[in-house]
Steps between C-alpha positions, in 0.01 A plus 500: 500500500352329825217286469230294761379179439207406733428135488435234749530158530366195721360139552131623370620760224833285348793648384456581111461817508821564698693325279383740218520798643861383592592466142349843443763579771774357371472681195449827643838429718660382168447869376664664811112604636468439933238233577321463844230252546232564762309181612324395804626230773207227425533128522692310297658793351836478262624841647825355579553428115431833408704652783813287319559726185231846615398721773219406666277681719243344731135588503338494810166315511151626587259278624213548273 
């Protein structure tokens, strides 16, 4: 089965919640299921940790 994530992370938001979607992930992956994680570019994000051990697509973002 293939699943999404959507989470970001950055200097004003923190990191937690990446870190537990990423052990949702990693049990998902454990049971032979396709994980991508979909997460914006913003500042002080840990995209490059997630991009280690999932696929990661890039969100553009709209100014609001």
């Amino acid at each position: 089965m293939n699943f999404a994530i959507r989470v970001d992370s950055s200097e004003k938001i923190g990191i937690g919640h990446v870190h537990r979607c990423m052990k949702l992930a990693r049990v998902l992956k454990e049971n032979n299921n396709k994980v991508t994680f979909l997460s914006s570019n913003l500042k002080g994000n840990i995209n490059t940790i997630i991009k280690k051990k999932y696929n990661l697509s890039v969100i553009p973002i709209k100014n609001i």
